[in-house]
N, C-alpha and C positions, 0 to 999 in steps of 0.2 A: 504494500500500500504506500504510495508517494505523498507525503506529508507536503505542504507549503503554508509559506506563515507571511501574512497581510495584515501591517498596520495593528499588530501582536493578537492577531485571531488565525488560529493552527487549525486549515481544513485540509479536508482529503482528497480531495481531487480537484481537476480545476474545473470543472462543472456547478463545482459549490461554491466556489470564489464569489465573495459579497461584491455587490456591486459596488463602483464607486460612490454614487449617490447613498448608498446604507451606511459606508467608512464614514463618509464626510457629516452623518449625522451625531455622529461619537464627540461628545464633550472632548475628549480629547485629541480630535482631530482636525484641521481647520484647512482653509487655504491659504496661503501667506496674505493675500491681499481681500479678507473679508474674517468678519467674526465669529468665533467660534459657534457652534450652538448650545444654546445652554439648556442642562438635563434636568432644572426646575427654575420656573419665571421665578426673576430676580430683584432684589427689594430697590425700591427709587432710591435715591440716596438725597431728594429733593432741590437739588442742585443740576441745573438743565444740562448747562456746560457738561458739568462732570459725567450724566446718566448717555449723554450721547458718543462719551468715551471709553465706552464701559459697556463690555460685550453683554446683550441681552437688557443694555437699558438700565442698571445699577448694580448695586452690590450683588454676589453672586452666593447663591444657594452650592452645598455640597461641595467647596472649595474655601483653601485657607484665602485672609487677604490679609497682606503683610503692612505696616505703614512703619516706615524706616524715618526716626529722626533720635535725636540725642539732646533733645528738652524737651519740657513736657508744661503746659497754656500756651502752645501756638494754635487750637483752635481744632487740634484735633478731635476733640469730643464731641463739641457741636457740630462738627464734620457729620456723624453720625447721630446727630441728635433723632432726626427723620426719621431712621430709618429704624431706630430702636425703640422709638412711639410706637410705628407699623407692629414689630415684633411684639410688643411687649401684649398686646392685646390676642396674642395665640399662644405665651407661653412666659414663663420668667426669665430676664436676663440675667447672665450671670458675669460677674465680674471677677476674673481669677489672677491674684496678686495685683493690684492697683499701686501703685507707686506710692500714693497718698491716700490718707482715709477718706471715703467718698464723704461729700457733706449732706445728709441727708433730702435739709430744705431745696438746696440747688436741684439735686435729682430729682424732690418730687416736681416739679415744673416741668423734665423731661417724660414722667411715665409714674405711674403709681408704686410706691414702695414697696408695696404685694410683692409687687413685681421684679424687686430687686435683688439679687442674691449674691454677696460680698464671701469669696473664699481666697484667707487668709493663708498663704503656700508661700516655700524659700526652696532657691533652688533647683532641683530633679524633681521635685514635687510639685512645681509649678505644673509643667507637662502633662506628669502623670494624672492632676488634679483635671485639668483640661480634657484629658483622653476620655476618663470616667465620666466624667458630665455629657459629651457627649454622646457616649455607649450608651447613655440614661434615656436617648433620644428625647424628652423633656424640656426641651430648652427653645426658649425664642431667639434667642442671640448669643453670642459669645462675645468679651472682649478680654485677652489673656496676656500679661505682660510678662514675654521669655528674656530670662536673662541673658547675658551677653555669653557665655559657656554654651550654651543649647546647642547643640551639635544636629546636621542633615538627618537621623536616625530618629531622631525625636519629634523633627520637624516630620516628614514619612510617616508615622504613627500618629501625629495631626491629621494630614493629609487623610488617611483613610478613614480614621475615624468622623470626619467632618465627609466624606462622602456618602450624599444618600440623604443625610441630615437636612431637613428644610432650614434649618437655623444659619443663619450668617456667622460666621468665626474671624473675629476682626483679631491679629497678631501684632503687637508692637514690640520692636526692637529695635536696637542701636542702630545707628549710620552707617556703620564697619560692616553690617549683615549684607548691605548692598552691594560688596564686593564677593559675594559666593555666592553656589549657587541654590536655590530653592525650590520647592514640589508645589510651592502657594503657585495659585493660577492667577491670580493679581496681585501685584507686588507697587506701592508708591511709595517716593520718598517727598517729607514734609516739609516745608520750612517756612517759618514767620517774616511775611511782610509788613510793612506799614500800611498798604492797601487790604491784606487780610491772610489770608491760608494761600501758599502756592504747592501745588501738585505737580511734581514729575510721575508719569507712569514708566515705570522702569521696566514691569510686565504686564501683561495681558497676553489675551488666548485671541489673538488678531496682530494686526497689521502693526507695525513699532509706533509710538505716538512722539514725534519729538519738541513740537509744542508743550511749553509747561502750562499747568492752567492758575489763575488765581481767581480764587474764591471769594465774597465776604462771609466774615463769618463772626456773628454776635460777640461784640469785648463790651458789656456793660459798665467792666471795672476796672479800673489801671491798676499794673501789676504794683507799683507804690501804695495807695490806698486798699488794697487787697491786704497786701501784707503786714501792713500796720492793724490790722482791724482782726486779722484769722491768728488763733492757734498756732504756732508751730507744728510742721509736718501735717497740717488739713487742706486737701486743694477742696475749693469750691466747683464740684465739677458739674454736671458739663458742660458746664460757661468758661471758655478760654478766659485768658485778661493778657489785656494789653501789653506791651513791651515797655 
């Protein structure tokens, strides 16, 4: 019997060979010059620019998404603010190692505190805390902060776990991480402007995008009267603050 193996589907003869049009319907198959298709419609992320960059129209179900920067109120949060309303209304968000203690008033403006579920992880156990939540299939959202050590193995056992998962798995990590390579199927790096949030898309499941995009994105507070007024070690999230 003659085995061949097409775009990693091992058939037996070439009578059974998938048509191209079947290949090219595979999440992870695409053309270089159009977008991938995606294997569950994907959350807006309310931001037009960004959704018409964004294979399937926004954040993406059943895949990691990485957001690479190295500070933390440039607007990241409210990045997602949108789209974790959406979520939160089909299941609980979970927040796995937050850099800062969430503040609770801020969050309820985003989604109801039901809704919220703060897990306290260091570490290997950040990962492993993230994998199990997922397995739990339970979840509206993810947003999981991996240490700078996290190693491609860990990331791979995200990746799988978050397939299949209708839940969005938002990944934040350092700057450095955008020099290797990842299983996340969108990958952006962050950085604060005076005009607001700018997005490079560093990956997607499509066409390369070399246009950065900038954002606005909600600073009610300047990062000086913010910190005169919070706690130490409390971000008010997920309202960025100014520079």
């Amino acid at each position: 019997m003659k085995l061949q193996y097409l775009a990693g589907v091992v058939v037996t003869s070439a009578s059974s060979l998938p048509s191209l049009q079947n290949v090219l319907l595979r999440p992870d198959v695409w053309r270089g010059d159009r977008f991938a298709t995606a294997p569950m419609a994907a959350v807006a992320s309310g931001f037009e620019t960004l959704d018409a960059e964004l294979p399937g129209g926004g954040w993406p179900r059943g895949a990691l998404t990485e957001l690479l920067s190295d500070a933390h109120g440039l607007g990241e949060l409210s990045l997602l603010q949108a789209a974790l309303r959406q979520c939160a209304g089909q299941a609980p968000v979970a927040l796995v190692a937050p850099p800062y203690l969430a503040h609770a008033p801020a969050w309820a403006g985003c989604l109801p505190l039901e809704r919220l579920l703060l897990v306290q992880a260091r570490g290997a156990d950040i990962a492993w805390s993230a994998e199990a939540l997922l397995g739990s299939g339970a979840l509206g959202a993810m947003l999981v902060w991996l240490p700078v050590q996290t190693d491609t193995r860990c990331l791979r056992r995200l990746q799988l776990a978050a397939e299949g998962h209708p839940a969005p798995v938002f990944v934040f990590r350092p700057l450095a991480a955008a020099r290797s390579a990842s299983p996340a199927g969108l990958r952006l790096v962050l950085a604060g402007k005076p005009e607001g949030l700018q997005l490079r898309i560093l990956k997607r499941r499509g066409p390369p995008c070399n246009v950065p995009l900038l954002l606005e994105v909600p600073r009610p507070v300047s990062r000086a009267r913010l910190l005169d007024r919070m706690a130490p070690g409390v971000l008010a999230v997920p309202y960025p603050v100014e520079a």
